[in-house]
N, C-alpha and C positions, 0 to 999 in steps of 0.2 A: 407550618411548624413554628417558625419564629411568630405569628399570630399570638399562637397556644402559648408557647413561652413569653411573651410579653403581657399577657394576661393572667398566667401563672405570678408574673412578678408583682403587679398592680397589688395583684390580693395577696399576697406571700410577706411583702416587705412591711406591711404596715401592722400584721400580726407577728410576725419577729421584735418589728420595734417594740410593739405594747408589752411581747412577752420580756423583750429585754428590760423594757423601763421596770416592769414588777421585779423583776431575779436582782438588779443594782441598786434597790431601796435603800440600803444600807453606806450607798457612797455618798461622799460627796454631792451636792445638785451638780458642781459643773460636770464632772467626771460622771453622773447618769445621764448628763442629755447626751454629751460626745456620744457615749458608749449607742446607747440607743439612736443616733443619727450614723454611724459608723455601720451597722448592724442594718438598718437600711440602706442606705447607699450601697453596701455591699450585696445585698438583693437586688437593689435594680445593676448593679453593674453585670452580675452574673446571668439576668435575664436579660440583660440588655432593653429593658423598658422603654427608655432612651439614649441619644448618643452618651459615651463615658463622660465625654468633657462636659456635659449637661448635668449627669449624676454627680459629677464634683461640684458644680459650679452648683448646684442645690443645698446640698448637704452644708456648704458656705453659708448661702443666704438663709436656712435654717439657722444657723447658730448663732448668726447675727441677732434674724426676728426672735430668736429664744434668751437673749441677754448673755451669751456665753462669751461672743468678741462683740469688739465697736467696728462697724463696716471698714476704718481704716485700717486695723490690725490685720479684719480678718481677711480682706483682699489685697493685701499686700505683697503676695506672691505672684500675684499676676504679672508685678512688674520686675520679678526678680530676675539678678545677673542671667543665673541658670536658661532662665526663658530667651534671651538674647544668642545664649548657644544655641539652644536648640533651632532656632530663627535661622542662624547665620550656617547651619551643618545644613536644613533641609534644602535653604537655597543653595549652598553649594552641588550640592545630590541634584538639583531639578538642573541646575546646567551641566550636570554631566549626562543627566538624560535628554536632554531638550535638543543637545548637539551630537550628542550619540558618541561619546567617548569612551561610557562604560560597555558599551556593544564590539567595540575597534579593540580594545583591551580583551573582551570574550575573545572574539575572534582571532586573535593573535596569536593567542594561547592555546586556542584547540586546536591551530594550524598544525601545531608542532608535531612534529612526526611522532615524539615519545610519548605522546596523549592517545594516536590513533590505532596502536598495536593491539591491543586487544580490549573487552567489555570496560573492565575493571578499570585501565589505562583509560579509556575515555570516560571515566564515570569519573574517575580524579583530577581529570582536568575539569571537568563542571566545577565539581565541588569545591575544588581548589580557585575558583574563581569567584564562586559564590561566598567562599569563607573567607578571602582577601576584601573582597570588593564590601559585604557586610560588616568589617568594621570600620569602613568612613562614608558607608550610603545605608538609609533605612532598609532595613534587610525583607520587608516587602517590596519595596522596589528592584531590589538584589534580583530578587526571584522572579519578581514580572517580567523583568529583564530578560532573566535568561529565559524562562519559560518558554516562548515561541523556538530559539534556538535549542533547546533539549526537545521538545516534540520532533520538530523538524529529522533529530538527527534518530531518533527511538523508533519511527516510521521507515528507516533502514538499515534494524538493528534484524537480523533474521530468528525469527525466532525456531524454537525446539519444536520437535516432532508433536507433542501433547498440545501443541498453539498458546502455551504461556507465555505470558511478556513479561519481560525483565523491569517494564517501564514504573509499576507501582514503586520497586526500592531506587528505581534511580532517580524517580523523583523525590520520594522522598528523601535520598540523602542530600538531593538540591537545597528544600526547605531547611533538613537538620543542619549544614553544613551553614546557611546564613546564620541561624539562631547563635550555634557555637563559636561564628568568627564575631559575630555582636557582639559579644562580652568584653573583649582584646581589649578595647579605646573606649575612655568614657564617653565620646559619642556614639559609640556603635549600637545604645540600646538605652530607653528612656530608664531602664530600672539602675545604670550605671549612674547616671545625671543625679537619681532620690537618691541614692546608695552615699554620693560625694558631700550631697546640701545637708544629708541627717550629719553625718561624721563632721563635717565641719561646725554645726550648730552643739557640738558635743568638743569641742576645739581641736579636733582631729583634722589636720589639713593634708589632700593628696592630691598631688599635679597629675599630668596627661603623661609622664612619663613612668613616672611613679606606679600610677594605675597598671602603665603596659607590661610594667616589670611584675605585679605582683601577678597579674591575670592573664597573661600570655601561657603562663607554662599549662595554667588550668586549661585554658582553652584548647593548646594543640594535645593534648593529655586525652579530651573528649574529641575533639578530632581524629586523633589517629585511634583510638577505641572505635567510632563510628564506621572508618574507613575499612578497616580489621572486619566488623560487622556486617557492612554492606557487601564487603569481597566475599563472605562466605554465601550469601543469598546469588550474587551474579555468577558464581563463578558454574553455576547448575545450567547458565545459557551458553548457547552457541553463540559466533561474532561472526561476521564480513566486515571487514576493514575497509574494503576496498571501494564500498557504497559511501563510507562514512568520509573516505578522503575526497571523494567527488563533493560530495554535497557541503562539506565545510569551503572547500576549493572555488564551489562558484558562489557560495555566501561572500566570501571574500573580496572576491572580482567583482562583484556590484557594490563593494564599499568603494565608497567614492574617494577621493584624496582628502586626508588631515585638512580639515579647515581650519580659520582663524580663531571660530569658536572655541574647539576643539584644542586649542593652543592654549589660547587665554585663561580656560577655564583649569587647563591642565597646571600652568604657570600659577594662577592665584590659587593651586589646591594645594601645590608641591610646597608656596608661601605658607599656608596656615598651617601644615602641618611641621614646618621647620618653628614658626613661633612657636604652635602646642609643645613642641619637643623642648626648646631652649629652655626654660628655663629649669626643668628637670635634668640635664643634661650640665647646665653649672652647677647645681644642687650637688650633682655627684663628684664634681671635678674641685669644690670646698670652693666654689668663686659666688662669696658670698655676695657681694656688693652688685654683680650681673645678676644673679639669681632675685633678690631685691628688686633689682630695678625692671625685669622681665615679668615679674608676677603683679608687682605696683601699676606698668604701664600695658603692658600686654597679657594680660591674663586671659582666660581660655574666652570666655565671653566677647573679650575686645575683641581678636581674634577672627571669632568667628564672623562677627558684624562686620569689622572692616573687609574680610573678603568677599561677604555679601555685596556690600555698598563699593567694590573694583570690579565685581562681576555687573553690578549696572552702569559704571560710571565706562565702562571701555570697551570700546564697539567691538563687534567679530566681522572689522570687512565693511565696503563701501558697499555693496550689496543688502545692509539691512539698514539704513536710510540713514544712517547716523546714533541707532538708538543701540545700546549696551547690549551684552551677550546674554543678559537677564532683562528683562523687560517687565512692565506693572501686571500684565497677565500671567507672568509666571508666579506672582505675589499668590495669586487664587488657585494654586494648584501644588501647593505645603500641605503638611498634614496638621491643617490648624485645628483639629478633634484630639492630638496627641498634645500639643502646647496647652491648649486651653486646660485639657484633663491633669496637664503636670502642674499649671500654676493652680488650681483648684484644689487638687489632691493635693501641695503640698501645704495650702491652707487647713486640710481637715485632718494632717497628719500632724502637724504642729500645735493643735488644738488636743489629740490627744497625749502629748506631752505639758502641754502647759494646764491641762486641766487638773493633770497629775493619774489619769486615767491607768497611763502606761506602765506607772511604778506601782499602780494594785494590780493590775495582770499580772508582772514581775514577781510581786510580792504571793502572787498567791502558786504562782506557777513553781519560783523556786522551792517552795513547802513539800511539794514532791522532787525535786532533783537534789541531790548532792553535791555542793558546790567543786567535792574531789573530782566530781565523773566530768569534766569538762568537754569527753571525747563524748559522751553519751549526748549531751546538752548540746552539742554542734550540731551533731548527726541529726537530732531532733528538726532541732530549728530549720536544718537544711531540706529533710526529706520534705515536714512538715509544707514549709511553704513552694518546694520544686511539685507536690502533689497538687498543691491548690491552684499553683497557678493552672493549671489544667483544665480550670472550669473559671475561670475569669482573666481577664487583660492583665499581664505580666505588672504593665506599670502600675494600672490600678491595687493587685497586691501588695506590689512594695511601698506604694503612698500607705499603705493601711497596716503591715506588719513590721516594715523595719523599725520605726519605733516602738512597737511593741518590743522586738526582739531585743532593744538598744535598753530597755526596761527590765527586762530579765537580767539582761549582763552586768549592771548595775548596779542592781540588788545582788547578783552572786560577787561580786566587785571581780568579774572579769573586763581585760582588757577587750575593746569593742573593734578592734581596725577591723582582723581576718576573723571573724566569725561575719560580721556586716557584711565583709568582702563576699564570705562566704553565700549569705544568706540572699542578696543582693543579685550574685551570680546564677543561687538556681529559681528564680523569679523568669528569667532567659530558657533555663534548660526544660522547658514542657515539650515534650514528643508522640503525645499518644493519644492528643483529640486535634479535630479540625479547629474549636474554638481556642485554642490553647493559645495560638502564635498566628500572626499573616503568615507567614510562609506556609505553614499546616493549612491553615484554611483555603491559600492561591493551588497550592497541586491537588488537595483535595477537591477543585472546584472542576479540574481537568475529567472528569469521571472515571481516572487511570487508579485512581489510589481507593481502594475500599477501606471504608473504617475500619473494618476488622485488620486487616492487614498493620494498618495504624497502628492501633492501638497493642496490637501484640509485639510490634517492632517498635514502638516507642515504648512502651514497659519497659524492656531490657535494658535499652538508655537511660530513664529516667534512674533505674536501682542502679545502673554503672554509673551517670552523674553523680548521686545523693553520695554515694562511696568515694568515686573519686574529690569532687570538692571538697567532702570534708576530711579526706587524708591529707590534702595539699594545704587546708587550714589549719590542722595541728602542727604538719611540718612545719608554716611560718610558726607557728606561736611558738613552736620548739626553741628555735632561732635564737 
């Protein structure tokens, strides 16, 4: 199948492109090659032809060999601040998994008695773990994570007389619940990281506290909607408890005692996220001269890098020979196909702003809106791109629409935070294909979760996402 679809794409993108170059005769040259390099790249991303960070890193050296940038302009992203977070967040995440802290933190939590009472009760302690632990580890790993411990425990879940298993929604609220805790923290989800570089290149500036303030409330909003959701689908099973406390009980007993790794990595995590937090946290308290001096010297990026570079500089124990709690082998095992895709795509998204591409989309799109309907115009923009991500990589959309969207707003001379916020948010919110999000694709991979089922219980969310976000983006704008 992926075969077909990569052959599909070969032949599919290169006839979009020529049909695009003909329909944009009337632009600009710079603003028809983007258009037309944008229009493929977006073909092979959605076929997946090749890796994503390849189709960026293409689409780049296209526009270079086409006279659109000069190789320096146009790979300059590669080495942007943004990419040194995203560096310093995955190494963090590999030594919580590498020493199994984010497993000891599961376990913990499902021990609790008030987790094991009934289906729904333990289906909230996953989720509840899964929707924590995904906003400061990539929420495919969230889910890998737990994955082994939710089958484990689904295999003595008793099921109903008709032999139905509960297990398709309780996986999938494993998956939806990392997607929705992803949003919370600009690291929790690469489309948060595009969402902050567009808005500041627009001299919109928002810290890591700032973020959590405006997109927390969204997030437990879609959460507890989810939660509501999922209860009504478990609550049709039967439960034994009493299997589920045995079996959490001796996962336990074979965790071994808190190592030093375990410690350290805990210690340098609880560090980065008090720097993320400070200087949003003087922001609020009017302590100007702090606030200055924490975003001058410690901004999000620093941050992240110097946690990195404690997590290799300081051993877990005389037991690993001397060498740090993160080591050169853990270098090779980040999601270097998401970095490379961010500094690439945010190369081919800033090409279609400077080429001027994004204010004729703008420009032609507002010709049908009315700059009064601004609730209409959210709604749009929100549904619009919470749809598509459904059939391409979250991030990949938002390298290719938030300037668009940032072009529309422009031209209507709306203010751009909370629509962005908005738009940015449901980039995250896909629920209703395996291709949509990892976490869709890792439980879909179990053979527990039928597409269908998918897809008809991620519809529901998607229309409560596109609704709920963009009520919570008027109410800001209201403000």
């Amino acid at each position: 199948m992926s075969l077909t679809r990569r052959n599909i794409g070969l032949i599919v993108a290169p006839l979009l492109a020529l049909t695009m170059w003909g329909l944009t005769s009337g632009l600009e040259p710079q603003a028809q090659k983007v258009a037309t390099i944008m229009v493929f790249c977006l073909t092979f991303w959605m076929t997946e032809v090749i890796p994503l960070s390849m189709t960026a890193l293409l689409g780049v050296l296209i526009a270079v060999m086409t006279g659109i940038a000069d190789v320096n302009t146009a790979f300059q992203n590669l080495g942007h601040p943004i990419i040194l977070l995203f560096i310093g967040s995955f190494l963090l995440a590999r030594a919580m998994t590498r020493h199994g802290l984010d497993k000891r933190l599961a376990l913990f939590i499902l021990s609790r008695t008030i987790f094991q009472k009934s289906l729904f009760s333990m289906f909230f302690g996953f989720s509840m773990v899964s929707y924590v632990l995904s906003m400061w580890v990539s929420n495919s790993v969230t889910v890998a994570m737990l994955l082994p411990l939710t089958l484990g425990v689904l295999q003595l879940i008793q099921e109903p007389e008709s032999g139905k298993s509960p297990s398709a929604f309780f996986l999938l609220g494993i998956a939806y619940s990392a997607s929705i805790g992803g949003i919370s923290t600009i690291i929790g989800s690469p489309p948060n990281l595009i969402g902050v570089n567009y808005l500041a290149k627009e001299g919109i500036t928002i810290d890591f506290l700032q973020w959590m303030i405006l997109a927390l409330p969204i997030s437990l909003t879609m959460y507890a909607f989810m939660l509501l959701y999922m209860r009504y689908f478990l609550k049709k099973y039967s439960f034994s408890p009493q299997g589920i406390r045995v079996y959490v009980k001796e996962q336990t007993a074979v965790q071994p005692p808190i190592s030093k790794g375990e410690k350290v990595t805990l210690s340098v995590f609880v560090l980065a996220v008090v720097l993320w937090l400070s200087p949003g946290v003087f922001n609020l308290l009017g302590m100007t001269q702090a606030y200055t001096f924490m975003n001058s010297y410690f901004a999000e990026s620093t941050v992240a890098l110097l946690a990195a570079l404690l997590l290799f500089l300081i051993p877990p124990g005389q037991e690993n020979g001397g060498e740090g709690t993160l080591t050169g082998s853990d270098l090779l095992r980040i999601d270097w196909d998401t970095i490379l895709l961010f500094g690439g795509g945010m190369a081919l998204g800033q090409l279609v702003v400077t080429s001027g591409l994004a204010d004729v989309i703008g420009a032609n799109i507002t010709t049908f809106i009315d700059p009064e309907q601004v609730v209409f115009l959210v709604f749009v923009l929100i549904t619009g791109v919470l749809f598509l991500t459904e059939v391409s990589s979250n991030t990949a959309i938002a390298i290719t629409f938030v300037p668009i969207a940032i072009g529309i707003l422009n031209q209507l001379l709306v203010p751009g935070l909370f629509p962005i916020l908005g738009v940015v948010i449901a980039c995250s919110m896909a629920f209703m294909l395996p291709v949509a999000t990892p976490p869709n694709a890792i439980v879909y991979g179990t053979k527990q979760v039928p597409i269908s089922t998918m897809a008809k219980a991620g519809l529901v969310l998607n229309v409560i996402g596109s609704v709920a976000i963009t009520a919570w983006v008027i109410f800001y704008m209201s403000l």
